[in-house]
N, C-alpha and C positions, 0 to 999 in steps of 0.2 A: 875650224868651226863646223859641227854638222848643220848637215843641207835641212829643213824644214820637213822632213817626209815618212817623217814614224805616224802612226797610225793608233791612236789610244780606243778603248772599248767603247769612249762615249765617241766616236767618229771626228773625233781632233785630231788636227795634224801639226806634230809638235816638231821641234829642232831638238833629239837626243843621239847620244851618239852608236845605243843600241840598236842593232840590224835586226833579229829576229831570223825567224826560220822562215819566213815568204816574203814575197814582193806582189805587187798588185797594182793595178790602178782605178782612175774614174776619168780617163780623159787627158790631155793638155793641161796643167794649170800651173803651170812656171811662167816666168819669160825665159829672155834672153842671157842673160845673169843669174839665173836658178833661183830665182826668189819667186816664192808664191802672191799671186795675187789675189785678189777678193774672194772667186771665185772656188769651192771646194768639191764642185762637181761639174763633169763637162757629159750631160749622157745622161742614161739610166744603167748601162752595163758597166756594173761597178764589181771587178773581179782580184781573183785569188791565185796569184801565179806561183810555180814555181824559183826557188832562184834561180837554177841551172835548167836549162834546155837545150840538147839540143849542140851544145859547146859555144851557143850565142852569146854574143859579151857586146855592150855597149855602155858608151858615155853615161854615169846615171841623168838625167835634170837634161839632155841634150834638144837645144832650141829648138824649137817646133814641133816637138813629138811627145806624146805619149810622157805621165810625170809616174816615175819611180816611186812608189808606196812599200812600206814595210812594216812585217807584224812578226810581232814577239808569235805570234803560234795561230793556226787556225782559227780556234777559240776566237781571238780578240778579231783577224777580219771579217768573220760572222756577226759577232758583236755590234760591228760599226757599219755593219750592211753588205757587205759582199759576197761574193758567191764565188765557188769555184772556176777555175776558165774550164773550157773545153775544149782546147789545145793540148797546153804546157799539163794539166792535171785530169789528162781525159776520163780515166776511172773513179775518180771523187767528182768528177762533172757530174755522170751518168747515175751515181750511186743519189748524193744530192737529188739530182732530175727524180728519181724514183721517190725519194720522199717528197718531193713537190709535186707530186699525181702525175709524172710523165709529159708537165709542159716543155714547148720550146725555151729555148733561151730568152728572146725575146720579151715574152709572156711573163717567166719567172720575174726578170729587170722591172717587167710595170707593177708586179706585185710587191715584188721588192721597192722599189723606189716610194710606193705609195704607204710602206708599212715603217720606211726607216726616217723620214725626215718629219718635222712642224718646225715650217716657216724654213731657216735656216740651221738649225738645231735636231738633235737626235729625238725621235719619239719613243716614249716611252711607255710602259704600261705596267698594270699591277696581276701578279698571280700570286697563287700559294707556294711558297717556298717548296711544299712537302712533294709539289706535283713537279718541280721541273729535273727536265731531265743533264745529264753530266754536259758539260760542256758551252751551257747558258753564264749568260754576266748578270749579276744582279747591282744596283748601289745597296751596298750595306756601311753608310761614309765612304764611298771611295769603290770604287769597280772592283766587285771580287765575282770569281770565275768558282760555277755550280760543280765539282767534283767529288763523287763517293760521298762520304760522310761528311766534308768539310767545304767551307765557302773559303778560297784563295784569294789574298789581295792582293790587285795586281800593281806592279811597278814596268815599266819600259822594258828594265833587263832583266825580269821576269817575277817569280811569285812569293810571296813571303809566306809564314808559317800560317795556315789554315785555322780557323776559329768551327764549331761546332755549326753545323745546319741547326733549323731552329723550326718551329713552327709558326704558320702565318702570312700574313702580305709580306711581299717586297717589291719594290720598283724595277722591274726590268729592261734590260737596256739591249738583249739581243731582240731584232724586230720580228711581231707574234709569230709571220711562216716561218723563218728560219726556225724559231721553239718547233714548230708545229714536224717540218724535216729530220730537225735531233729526235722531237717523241718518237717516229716513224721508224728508226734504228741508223739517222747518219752518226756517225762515230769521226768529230773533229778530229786532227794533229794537234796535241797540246804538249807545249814544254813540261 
């Protein structure tokens, strides 16, 4: 049975058995047993890891440490508030950093933190479809991912056939600074 630790656009953490292209976290939030508890954030530095580092390899879900997070592709850990590490992904740290006016780390998390959550749920907002740029999530029924010409819907193990961009409002689900780092020229990893 998978572990509880996939990562969807709207910032749920589901049990699928699709892994994605990164790993990431927000803190501890397993126990002893690898089951999550209430709790879906431990922090404000809520990041975008590589899978490979390094040749480091560990327990995933292992007591006491740090919970294994996993996203179908950039795109969607953006989406759900994260930000690149600056470690394991030091040049997408730095490139990031640049769209976000050159803050520290730190600084970006309170910004972030304060733009991705209401209450215990993901915050969301309205923009013009026509303005946003590739790599944004919108609901259009269901989380579809802003690329080229077409809006992608997304599923866990990855995107189904693209429908037409459109003109108008839509609900956005990536939170406004991250839009504001993609307008700026950050260029996600997307499947």
């Amino acid at each position: 049975m998978p572990l509880q630790n996939r990562v969807l656009p709207t910032g749920e953490i589901v049990a699928d058995p699709a892994r994605g292209m990164f790993t990431g976290n927000r803190g501890c939030l397993h126990d002893d047993q690898r089951q999550l508890g209430r709790a879906r954030w431990k922090g404000r530095a809520w990041i975008i890891c590589a899978l490979d580092y390094k040749g480091w390899r560990r327990v995933v879900m292992t007591p006491r440490t740090w919970t294994e997070l996993f996203f179908l592709d950039e795109a969607v850990a953006l989406a759900a508030g994260h930000r690149p590490c600056a470690l394991c992904r030091r040049a997408a740290f730095l490139a990031f950093q640049a769209g976000f006016g050159g803050l520290k780390a730190p600084q970006m998390d309170a910004v972030l933190h304060g733009a991705r959550l209401e209450g215990r749920g993901q915050r969301r907002h309205q923009a013009p479809l026509e303005g946003l740029p590739d790599g944004v999530f919108v609901d259009h029924g269901g989380p579809h991912l802003v690329r080229g010409a077409g809006l992608w819907p997304y599923a866990p193990a990855g995107y189904g056939t693209p429908v037409a961009r459109f003109e108008g409002e839509v609900t956005v689900l990536t939170p406004a600074p991250t839009v504001a780092v993609l307008r700026a020229g950050y260029r996600p990893v997307m499947a």
